[in-house]
Structure formats: C-alpha cells, structure tokens
Wavefront OBJ file of the C-alpha trace (Angstrom):
o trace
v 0.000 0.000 0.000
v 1.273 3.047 -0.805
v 2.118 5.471 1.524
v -0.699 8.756 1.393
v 0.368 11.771 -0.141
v 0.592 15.201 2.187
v 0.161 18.645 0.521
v 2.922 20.579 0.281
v 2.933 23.540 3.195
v 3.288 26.576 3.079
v 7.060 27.066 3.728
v 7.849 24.424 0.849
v 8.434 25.055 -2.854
v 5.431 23.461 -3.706
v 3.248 26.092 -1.540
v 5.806 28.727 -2.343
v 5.059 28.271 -6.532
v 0.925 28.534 -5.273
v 1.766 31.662 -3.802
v 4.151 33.314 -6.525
v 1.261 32.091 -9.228
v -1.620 33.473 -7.416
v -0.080 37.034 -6.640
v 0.807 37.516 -10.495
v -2.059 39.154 -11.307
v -2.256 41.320 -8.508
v 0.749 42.073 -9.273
v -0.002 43.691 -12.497
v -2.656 45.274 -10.889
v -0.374 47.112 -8.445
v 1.666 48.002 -11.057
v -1.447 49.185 -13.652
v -1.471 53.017 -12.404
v 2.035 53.332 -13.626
v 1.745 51.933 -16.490
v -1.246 53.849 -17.261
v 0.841 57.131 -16.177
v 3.991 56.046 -18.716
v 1.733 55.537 -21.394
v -0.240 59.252 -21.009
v 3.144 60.586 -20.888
v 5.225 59.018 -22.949
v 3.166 56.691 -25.380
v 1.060 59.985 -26.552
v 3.513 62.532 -27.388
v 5.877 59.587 -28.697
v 2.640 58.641 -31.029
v 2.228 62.930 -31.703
v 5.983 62.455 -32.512
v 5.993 59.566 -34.789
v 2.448 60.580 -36.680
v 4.103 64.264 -37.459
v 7.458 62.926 -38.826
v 5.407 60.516 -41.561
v 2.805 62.722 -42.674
v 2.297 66.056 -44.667
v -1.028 67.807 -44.325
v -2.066 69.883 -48.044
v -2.766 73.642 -46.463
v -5.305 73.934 -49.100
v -7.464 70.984 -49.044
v -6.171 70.495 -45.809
v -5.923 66.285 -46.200
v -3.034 64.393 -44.857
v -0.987 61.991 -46.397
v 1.976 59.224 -45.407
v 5.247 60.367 -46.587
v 8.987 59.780 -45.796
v 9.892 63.100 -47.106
v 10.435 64.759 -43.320
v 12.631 61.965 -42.069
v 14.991 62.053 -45.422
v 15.474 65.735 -44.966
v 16.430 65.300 -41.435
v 19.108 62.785 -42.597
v 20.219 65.550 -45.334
v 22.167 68.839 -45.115
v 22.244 70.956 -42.107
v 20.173 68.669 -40.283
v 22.134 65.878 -40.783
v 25.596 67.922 -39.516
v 23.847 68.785 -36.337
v 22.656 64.974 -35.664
v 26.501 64.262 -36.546
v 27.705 67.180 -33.975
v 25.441 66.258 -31.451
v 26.712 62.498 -31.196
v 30.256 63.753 -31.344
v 30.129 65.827 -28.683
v 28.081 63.612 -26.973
v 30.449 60.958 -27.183
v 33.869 63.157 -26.220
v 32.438 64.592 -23.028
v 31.082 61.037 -22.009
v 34.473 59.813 -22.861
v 36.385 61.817 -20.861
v 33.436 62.597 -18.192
v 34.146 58.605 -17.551
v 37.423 58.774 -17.442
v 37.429 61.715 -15.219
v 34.506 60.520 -12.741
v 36.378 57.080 -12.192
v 39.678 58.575 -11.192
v 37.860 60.609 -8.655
v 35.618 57.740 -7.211
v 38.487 55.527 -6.969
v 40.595 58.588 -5.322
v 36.950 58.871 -2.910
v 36.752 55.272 -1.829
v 40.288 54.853 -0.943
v 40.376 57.869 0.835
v 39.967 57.430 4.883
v 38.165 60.415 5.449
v 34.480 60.073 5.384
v 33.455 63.500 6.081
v 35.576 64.534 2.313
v 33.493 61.510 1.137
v 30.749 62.992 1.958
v 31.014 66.406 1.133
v 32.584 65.421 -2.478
v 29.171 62.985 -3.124
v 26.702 65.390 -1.632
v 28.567 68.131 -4.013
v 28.117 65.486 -6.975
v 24.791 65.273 -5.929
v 23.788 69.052 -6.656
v 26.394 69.727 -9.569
v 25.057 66.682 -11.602
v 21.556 68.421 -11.363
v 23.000 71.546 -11.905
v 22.528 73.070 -15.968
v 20.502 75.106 -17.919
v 20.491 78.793 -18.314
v 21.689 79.564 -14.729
v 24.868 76.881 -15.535
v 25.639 79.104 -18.853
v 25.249 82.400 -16.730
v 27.791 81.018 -14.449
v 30.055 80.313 -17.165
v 29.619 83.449 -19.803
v 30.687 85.195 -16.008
v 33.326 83.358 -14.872
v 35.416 82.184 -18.210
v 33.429 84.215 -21.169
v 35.187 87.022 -23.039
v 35.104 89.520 -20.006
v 35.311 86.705 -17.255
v 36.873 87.139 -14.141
v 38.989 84.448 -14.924
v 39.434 85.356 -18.998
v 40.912 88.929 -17.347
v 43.064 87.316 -14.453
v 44.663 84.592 -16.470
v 44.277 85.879 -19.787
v 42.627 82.858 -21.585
v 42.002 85.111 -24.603
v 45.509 85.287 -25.710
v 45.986 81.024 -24.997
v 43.383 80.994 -27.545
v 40.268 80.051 -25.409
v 36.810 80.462 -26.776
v 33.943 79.464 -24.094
v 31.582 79.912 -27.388
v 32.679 76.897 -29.292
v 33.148 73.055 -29.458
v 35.720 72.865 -27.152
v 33.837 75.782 -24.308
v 30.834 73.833 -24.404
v 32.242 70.344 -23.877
v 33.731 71.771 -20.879
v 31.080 72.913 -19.579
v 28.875 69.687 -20.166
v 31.884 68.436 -17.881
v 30.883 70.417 -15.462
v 27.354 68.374 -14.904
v 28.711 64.390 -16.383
v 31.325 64.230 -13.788
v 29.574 64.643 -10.458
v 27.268 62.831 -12.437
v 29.608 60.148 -13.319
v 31.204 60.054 -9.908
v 27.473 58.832 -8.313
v 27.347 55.722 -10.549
v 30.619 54.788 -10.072
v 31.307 54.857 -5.989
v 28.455 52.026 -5.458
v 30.171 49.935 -8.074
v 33.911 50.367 -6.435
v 31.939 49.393 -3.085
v 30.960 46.215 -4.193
v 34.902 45.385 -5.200
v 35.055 42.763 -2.473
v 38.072 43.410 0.092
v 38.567 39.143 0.092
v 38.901 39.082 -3.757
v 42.093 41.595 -3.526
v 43.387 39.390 -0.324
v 42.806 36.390 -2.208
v 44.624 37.992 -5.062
v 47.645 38.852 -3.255
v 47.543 35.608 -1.197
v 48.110 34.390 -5.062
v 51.363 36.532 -5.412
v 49.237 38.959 -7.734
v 50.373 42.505 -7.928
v 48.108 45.214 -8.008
v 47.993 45.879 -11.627
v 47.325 41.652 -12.357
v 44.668 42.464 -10.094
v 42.871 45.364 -11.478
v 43.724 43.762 -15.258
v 42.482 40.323 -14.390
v 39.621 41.180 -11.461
v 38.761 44.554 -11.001
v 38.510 46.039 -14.436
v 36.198 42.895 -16.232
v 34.336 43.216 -12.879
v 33.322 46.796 -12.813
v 33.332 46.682 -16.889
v 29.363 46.927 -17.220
v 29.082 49.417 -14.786
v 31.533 51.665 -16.781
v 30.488 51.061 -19.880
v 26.511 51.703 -18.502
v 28.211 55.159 -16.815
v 29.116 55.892 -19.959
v 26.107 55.477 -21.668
v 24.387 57.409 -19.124
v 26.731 60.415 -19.629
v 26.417 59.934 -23.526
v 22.343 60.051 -23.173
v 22.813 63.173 -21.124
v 24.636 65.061 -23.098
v 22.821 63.667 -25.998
v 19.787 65.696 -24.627
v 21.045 68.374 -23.416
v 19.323 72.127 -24.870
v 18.845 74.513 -22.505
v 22.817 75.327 -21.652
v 24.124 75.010 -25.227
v 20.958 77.109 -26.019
v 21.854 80.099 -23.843
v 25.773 79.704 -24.445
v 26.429 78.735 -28.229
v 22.809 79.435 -29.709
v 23.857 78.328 -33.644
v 27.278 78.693 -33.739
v 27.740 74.846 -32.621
v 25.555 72.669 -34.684
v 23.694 70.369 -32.398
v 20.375 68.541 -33.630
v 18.334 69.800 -29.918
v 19.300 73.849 -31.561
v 17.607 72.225 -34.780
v 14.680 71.216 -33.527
v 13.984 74.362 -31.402
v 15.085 76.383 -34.877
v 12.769 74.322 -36.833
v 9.799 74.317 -34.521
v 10.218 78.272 -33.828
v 10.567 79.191 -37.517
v 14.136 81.586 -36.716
v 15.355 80.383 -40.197
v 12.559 78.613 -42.184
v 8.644 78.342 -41.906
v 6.919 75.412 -42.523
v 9.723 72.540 -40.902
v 7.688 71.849 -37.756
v 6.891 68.456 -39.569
v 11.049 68.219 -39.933
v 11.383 68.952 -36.376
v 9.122 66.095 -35.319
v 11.134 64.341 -37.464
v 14.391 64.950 -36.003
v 12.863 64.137 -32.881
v 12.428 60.890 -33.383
v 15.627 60.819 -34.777
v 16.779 61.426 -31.427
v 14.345 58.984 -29.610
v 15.967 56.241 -31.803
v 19.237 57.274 -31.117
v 17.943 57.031 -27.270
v 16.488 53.994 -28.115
v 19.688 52.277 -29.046
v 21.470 54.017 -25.759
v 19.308 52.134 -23.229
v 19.130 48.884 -25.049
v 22.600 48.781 -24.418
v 22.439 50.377 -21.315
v 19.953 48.149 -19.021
v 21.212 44.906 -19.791
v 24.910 46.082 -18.444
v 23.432 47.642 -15.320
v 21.755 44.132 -14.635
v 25.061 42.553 -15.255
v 26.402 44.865 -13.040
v 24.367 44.504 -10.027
v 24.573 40.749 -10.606
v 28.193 40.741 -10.082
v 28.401 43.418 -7.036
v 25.434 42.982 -5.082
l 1 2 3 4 5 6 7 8 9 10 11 12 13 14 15 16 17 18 19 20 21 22 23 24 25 26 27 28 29 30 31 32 33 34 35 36 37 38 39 40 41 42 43 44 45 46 47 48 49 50 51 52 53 54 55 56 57 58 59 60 61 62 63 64 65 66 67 68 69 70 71 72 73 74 75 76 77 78 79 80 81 82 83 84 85 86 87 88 89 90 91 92 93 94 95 96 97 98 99 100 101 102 103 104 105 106 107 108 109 110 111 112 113 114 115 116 117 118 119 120 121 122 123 124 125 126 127 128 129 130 131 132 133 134 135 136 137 138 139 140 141 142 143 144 145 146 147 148 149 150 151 152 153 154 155 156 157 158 159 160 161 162 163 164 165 166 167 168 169 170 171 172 173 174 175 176 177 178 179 180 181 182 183 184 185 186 187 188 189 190 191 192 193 194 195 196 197 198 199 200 201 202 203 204 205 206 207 208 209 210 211 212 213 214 215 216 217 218 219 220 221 222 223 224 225 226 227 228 229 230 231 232 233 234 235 236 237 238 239 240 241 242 243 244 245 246 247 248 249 250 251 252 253 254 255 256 257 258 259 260 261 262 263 264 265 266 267 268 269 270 271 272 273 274 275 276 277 278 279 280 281 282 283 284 285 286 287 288 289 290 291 292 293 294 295 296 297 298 299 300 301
C-alpha cells in the first residue's frame, strides 16, 4: 500500500510556486497606475511624434498623407551635420566625463576620510543636477570674453573660446562628472576586500589584479556610466541654447530652430522628425544600457 500523499505547506516550494502564481495578477494590478501614467506621458507625445514625422497635411485641401519626405530631410544637409555634432560631442564629453569621474571615485573610496566623502558625493549630488540657463550664466561670467577668470589669467591670448566646441564640452563636464562620480562609488563598493586578499595571497600585484579582477568586474558598470553620460549630453538644450545658440551645430538647436521658424517656416513636420531621430538614437542608448546595469548589479550585489 502506498504510503498517502501530504500537501505541500506553506514554507515548501510546492506552496511557495501557489503563492508566486496566485499574486501575479495582482501584481499587475499594483503596477497598472504606472503603467497607465507612462503611457499618457510618454506613449502619446511619442505617437504625436511619430504621426508628425510621416505625414504632410495639403494647407489647401487640408488632407493628410503618409510620406517619408520629413525623415529624409532630417538625414540631409544641415540637419544631418547637427545629428553628426550632437553624437560627437556627446560621445567626447562622455568619454572623458568617464574617465574623469572614475579617477575621482576611486581617489573617494580609498580615501579614509568620510566627512571629504561625503562632502565630495553630496557636491556630486547638486552639480550633476546643476545646468541650464543659470549653468551658462555662471560660465559666460566666470570664463566668457570679459570673465573674471578670462581677465586674471588671460585665456584670450591662450586661444580660449567658451563659445565653441571645445567651451561647451567643458562645460557639459561640469554636470557628467559629479554625475559620473554617483554611478561609479556604489560599483567600487561592491569590489570585495577578500577578492584583492585572495589575489595577493596568489602573489598577484596590483595591476594583475585590477587587469584580471577589477577592471572585467566593474566593466558593465563603466560602460553603462558611460552610456548614461552619452544620453545626457545627448539631450542636453537649454545650456548650449543660452551659451552657443547656432554657432555649434547640435540637432536639440535644430529642432527648437525648426519648430520656432528663426530660419525657415513650414519645418515643424522636420522637427518632429528629427525628434524621433533622437528617440531612436535614445532607443539604441538604453538597449545597451539596461542589460549592463543588470550585469552589473549581478556581479556586485
């Protein structure tokens, strides 16, 4: 006879499947209100977006047809340049906001005084959020042609130009590497003190260790800092607005340009089309991003 068969309690995987199973769909319902809430806010104008950039409404008869005439101007000309400026400067200042943010995270974790710890990541804290018109203001003040520091040190005559390329990716510095420094501190954190004694326990130096452990360790993490920093600046309007206006071609100066009419009427529909342009572009950023963040916590939580 065979023996009789017991449910499975609670505290067993059996009962523990039951539960997971049944609280799925409350689950989604928990989550419904924000989903609801992403997709008024970002669903709608992304749809406004998308429907502008493929259609072309007659002014006369006023009808509205499909077309791919608005998203192969904004891959043309002027429009084109400032897509291509925009990812290069995009990609310089996350470059060396990464480089820059690492070296002073690593000099910040290392360091044996909390209280500079904490002032230099509550300082990262406000000068990552930190941009905009009041950033430019600070900057057209302190190093633009009749800046305190222009006069003092006489940047002029080194051949310094806060209204160019090379002025505005310093000043997008000025926000990616607080901004950079935040992301990276939790990562050096996780660097487990036993993997470096096990390392040297080994008769690894320092630099085996970083090459062989550290560095493929924190690798996601840097790479997603990056990213980050690259969206950032990839979005950026307001400061480059108020400091460069045209002179730097940048595709956010385009859109405003286009939608505002300052050169040409009639390229709102080019506008939208640029925009999603950059929403692509975006697109592509955090499908690389998210999957190295997950790879990242998996490795240092």
């Amino acid at each position: 006879m065979s023996a009789p068969t017991t449910p499975h309690p609670e505290g067993t995987a059996g009962g523990t499947t039951r539960r997971r199973r049944r609280r799925g769909p409350r689950t989604w319902l928990a989550a419904l209100p924000l989903l609801v809430f992403t997709g008024l806010c970002f669903g709608i104008p992304l749809g406004a977006i998308a429907f502008g950039a493929v259609t072309r409404t007659d002014p006369a008869t006023g009808a509205t047809r499909v077309t791919g005439e608005h998203l192969a101007r904004s891959l043309q000309g002027p429009y084109l340049g400032s897509l291509t400026g925009s990812v290069q400067l995009s990609a310089l200042t996350a470059l060396l906001g990464a480089v820059l943010g690492v070296l002073i995270a690593q000099a910040l974790v290392t360091s044996r005084s909390t209280a500079l710890r904490s002032a230099a990541l509550t300082a990262s804290g406000v000068l990552a959020n930190f941009g905009g018109v009041p950033l430019a203001f600070a900057f057209i003040a302190t190093a633009g042609i009749s800046g305190v520091v222009t006069r003092l040190a006489d940047l002029t005559g080194l051949g310094w130009d806060l209204y160019s390329f090379t002025g505005l990716t310093v000043v997008y510095l000025y926000f990616l590497i607080p901004l950079m420094v935040l992301v990276t501190v939790p990562a050096l954190d996780g660097l487990r003190p036993q993997w470096r004694e096990a390392a040297r326990n080994n008769g690894a130096t320092g630099w085996q260790f970083w090459r062989l452990v550290g560095l493929p360790v924190l690798t996601p993490s840097l790479l997603g800092g990056f990213v980050l920093l690259f969206g950032t600046a990839f979005a950026a309007h307001a400061t480059a607005a108020a400091l460069v206006g045209g002179s730097v071609p940048l595709v956010t100066l385009k859109i405003a340009d286009a939608l505002s009419g300052n050169v040409l009427t009639g390229q709102e529909n080019v506008a939208l089309a640029l925009g999603l342009d950059m929403i692509l572009i975006a697109g592509l950023v955090m499908a690389v991003y998210l999957p190295l963040q997950r790879r990242s916590a998996r490795w240092l939580r």
